[in-house]
C-alpha positions in Angstrom: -10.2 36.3 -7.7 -9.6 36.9 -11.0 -6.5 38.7 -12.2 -4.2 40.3 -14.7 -1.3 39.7 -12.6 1.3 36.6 -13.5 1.8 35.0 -10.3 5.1 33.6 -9.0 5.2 30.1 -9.1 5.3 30.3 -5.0 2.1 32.8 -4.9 0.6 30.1 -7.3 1.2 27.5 -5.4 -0.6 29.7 -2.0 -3.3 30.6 -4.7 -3.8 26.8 -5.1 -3.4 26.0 -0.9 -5.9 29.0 -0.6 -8.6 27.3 -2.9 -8.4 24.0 -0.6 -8.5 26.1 2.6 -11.9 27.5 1.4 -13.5 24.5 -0.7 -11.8 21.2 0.0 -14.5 18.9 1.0 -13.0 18.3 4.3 -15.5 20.9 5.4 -18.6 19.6 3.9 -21.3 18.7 6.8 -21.4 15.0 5.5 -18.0 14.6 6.3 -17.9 16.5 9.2 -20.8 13.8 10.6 -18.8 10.7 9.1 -15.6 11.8 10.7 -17.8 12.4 14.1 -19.7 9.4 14.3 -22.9 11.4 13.8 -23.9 8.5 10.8 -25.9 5.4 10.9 -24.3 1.9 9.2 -26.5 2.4 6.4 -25.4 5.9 5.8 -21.4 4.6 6.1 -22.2 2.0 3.5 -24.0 4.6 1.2 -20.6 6.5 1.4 -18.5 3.7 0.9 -20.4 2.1 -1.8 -20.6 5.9 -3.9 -17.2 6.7 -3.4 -16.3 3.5 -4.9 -17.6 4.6 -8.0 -15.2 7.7 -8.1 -12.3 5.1 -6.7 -12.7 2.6 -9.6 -12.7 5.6 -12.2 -9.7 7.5 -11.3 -7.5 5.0 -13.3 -9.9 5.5 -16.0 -9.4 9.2 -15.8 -5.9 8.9 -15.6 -5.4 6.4 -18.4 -7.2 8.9 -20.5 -4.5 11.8 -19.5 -1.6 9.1 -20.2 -2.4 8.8 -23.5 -2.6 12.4 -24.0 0.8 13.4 -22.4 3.8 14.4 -25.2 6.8 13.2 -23.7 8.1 9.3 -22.6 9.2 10.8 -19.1 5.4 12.4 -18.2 3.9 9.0 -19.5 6.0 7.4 -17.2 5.7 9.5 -14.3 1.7 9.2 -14.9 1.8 5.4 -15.3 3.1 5.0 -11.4 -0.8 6.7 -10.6 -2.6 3.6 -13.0 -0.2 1.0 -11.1 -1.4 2.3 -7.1 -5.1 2.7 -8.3 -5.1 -0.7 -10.5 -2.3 -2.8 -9.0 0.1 -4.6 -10.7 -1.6 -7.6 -10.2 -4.9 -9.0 -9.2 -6.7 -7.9 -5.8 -3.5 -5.3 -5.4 -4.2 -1.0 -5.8 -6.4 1.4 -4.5 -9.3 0.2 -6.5 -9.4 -3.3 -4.5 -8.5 -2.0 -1.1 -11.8 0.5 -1.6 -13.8 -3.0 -2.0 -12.3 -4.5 1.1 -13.4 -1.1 2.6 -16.6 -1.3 1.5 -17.3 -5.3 2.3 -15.9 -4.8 5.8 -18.9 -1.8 6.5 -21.2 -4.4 5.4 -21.6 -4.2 1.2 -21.7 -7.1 -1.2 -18.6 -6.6 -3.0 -20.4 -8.0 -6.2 -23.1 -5.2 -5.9 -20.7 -2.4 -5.1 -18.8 -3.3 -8.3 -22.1 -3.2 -10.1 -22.5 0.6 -9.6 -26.2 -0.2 -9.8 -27.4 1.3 -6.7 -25.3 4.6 -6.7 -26.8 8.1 -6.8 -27.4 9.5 -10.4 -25.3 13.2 -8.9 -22.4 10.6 -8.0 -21.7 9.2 -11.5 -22.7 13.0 -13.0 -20.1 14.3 -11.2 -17.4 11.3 -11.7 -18.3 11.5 -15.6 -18.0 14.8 -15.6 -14.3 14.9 -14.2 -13.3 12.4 -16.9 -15.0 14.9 -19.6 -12.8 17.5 -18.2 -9.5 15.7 -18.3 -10.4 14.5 -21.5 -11.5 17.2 -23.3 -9.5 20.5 -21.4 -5.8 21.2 -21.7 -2.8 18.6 -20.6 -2.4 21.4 -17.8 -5.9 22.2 -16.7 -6.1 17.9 -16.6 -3.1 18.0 -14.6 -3.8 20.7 -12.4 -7.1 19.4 -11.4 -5.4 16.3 -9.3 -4.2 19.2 -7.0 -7.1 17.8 -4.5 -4.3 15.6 -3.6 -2.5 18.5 -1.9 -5.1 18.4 0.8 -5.8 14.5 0.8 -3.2 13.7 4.1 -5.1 15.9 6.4 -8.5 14.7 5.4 -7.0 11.0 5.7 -6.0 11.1 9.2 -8.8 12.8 10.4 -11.2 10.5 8.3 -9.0 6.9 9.8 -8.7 8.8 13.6 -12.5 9.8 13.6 -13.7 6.6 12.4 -11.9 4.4 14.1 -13.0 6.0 17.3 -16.4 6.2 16.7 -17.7 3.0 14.9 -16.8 0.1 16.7 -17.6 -2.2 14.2 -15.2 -0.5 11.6 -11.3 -1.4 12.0 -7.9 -0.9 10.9 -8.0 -2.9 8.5 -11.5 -2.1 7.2 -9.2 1.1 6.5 -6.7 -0.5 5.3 -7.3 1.6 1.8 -5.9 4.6 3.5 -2.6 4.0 4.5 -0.4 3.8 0.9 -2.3 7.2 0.0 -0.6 9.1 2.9 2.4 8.7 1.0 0.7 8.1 -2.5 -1.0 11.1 -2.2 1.9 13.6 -1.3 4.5 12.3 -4.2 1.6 12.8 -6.6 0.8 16.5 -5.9 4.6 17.6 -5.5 4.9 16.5 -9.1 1.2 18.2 -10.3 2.6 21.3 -8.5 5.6 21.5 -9.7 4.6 20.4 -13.1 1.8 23.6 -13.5 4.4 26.1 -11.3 6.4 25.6 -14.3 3.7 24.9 -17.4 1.8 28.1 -16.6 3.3 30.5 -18.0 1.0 33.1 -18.7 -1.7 34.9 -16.1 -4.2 32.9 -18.4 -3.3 30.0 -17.6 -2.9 30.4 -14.3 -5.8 31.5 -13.8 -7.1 28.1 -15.9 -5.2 26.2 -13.3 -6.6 28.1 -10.6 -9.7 27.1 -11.7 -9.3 23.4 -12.7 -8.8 22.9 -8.9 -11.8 25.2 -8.4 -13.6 22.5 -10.7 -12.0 19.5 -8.6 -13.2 20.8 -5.8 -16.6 21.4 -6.9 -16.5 17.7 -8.3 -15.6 16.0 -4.9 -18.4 18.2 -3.2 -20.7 17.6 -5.1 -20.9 13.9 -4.1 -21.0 14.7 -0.8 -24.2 17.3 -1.4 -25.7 14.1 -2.9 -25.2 11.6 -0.1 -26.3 14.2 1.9 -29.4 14.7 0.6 -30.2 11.5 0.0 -29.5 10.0 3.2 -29.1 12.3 6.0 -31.8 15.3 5.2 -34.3 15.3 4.0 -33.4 11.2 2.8 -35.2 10.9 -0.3 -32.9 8.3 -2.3 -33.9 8.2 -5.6 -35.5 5.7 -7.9 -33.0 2.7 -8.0 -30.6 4.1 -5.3 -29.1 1.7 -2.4 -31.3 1.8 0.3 -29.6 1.2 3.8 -31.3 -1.7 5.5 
C-alpha cells in the first residue's frame, strides 16, 4: 500500500515482515509439493540443478554491491556474504555445498555447473536481480536481501519435509542448509537495520518496501517456472534438463 506516511523504523520493519507473510515463496505450490514429498526424483533434480544457478550468482550479485558501497566498514561487513557463498578456499561456501546437494539427488556436478540445461525464466529472473542491484540505489540493493528475513522458517521446513519424505535424500545431501540458519539471520539483522536507518524519507521507504516486493517476485518466479515445466502442464523447453 502505497503511502505518504514516514514510517517508524519498527512499522518499517512489520511493513517488510508483512510483504514476506503475503509473498515469500514459502507458499508457492512447488514448494509446498517439494517440502511434502508430492515430487518425482527428476522433478527434485530439476529444482536442485535451477536453483544452483541463483546459488552460484549470489556472490556475483554481491560482489557487484561491494564495489558500490562508500564506506571501508559496509565493504567489510558485505565481504563476510562473498566469503559464506564462495569460501575461503576451494570446495568451502554455499556455492559448493549447493553442488554436493545437487550430486547427492542424482546430477552430474560438471553439467550442473554448466548451466546448460536450466530454464530460460530461471536465468531471466537471476539476471534480472543482478540488474537491479547493479543499476538501483545502494539501499533498494540492500534492501532487496531482506528475503533472508524469512529464509530460517522456509529452511527447516524444506530439511524436516525432505528428509521425511525422500528416502534417498539425507542429512548430508542437506548439508547446504545448516550454516544458512545462522548465515541467514546475521545477514538480515544488519540489511534491516541498515535500511531502518538509510530511509529516511516516505520515498524511500516506500522504494525499500518495494525492492523486497521485487525480491520476492524474483524468487517466485523460478518456482512458476519449475512448475510449469515439470509439474503442469511439463512442457520443458527447447534445451532444458529433462528428468530421466
Amino acid at each position: 500500500m502505497l503511502t505518504e506516511t514516514l514510517l517508524s523504523p519498527e512499522d518499517l520493519a512489520d511493513a517488510l515482515r508483512a510483504i514476506g507473510a503475503e509473498r515469500y515463496h514459502i507458499h508457492h505450490p512447488f514448494h509446498r509439493l517439494l517440502h511434502a514429498g508430492g515430487l518425482t526424483r527428476g522433478q527434485v533434480q530439476a529444482w536442485a540443478l535451477n536453483r544452483y544457478y541463483y546459488q552460484a550468482t549470489i556472490p556475483v550479485k554481491d560482489a557487484t554491491l561491494l564495489a558500490r558501497l562508500p564506506t571501508a566498514e559496509l565493504r567489510r561487513e558485505w565481504r563476510r556474504r562473498l566469503v559464506d557463498h564462495d569460501g575461503d578456499a576451494p570446495n568451502t561456501g554455499g556455492v559448493a555445498r549447493w553442488l554436493k546437494l545437487a550430486e547427492g539427488v542424482g546430477l552430474d556436478r560438471d553439467y550442473v555447473q554448466s548451466g546448460t540445461g536450466i530454464l530460460p525464466a530461471t536465468r531471466f529472473a537471476v539476471d534480472a536481480y543482478v540488474a537491479f542491484v547493479r543499476d538501483r540505489t545502494v539501499l533498494e540493493a540492500v534492501a532487496s536481501s531482506l528475503t533472508e528475513l524469512f529464509s530460517p522458517k522456509i529452511i527447516a521446513e524444506r530439511v524436516s519435509g525432505m528428509l521425511a519424505n525422500y528416502d534417498w535424500i539425507t542429512e548430508g545431501t542437506l548439508a547446504y542448509f545448516t550454516p544458512r540458519l545462522t548465515q541467514a539471520p546475521q545477514d538480515s539483522d544488519f540489511a534491516l537495520a541498515y535500511v531502518q536507518r538509510h530511509a529516511r524519507t516516505a520515498a524511500e521507504q516506500q522504494a525499500v518496501l518495494a525492492a523486497l516486493r521485487f525480491k520476492c517476485d524474483v524468487l517466485w518466479a523460478q518456482l512458476d517456472a519449475l512448475e510449469h515445466a515439470y509439474v503442469t502442464p511439463a512442457t520443458p523447453p527447447p534445451g532444458a534438463f529433462i528428468p530421466a
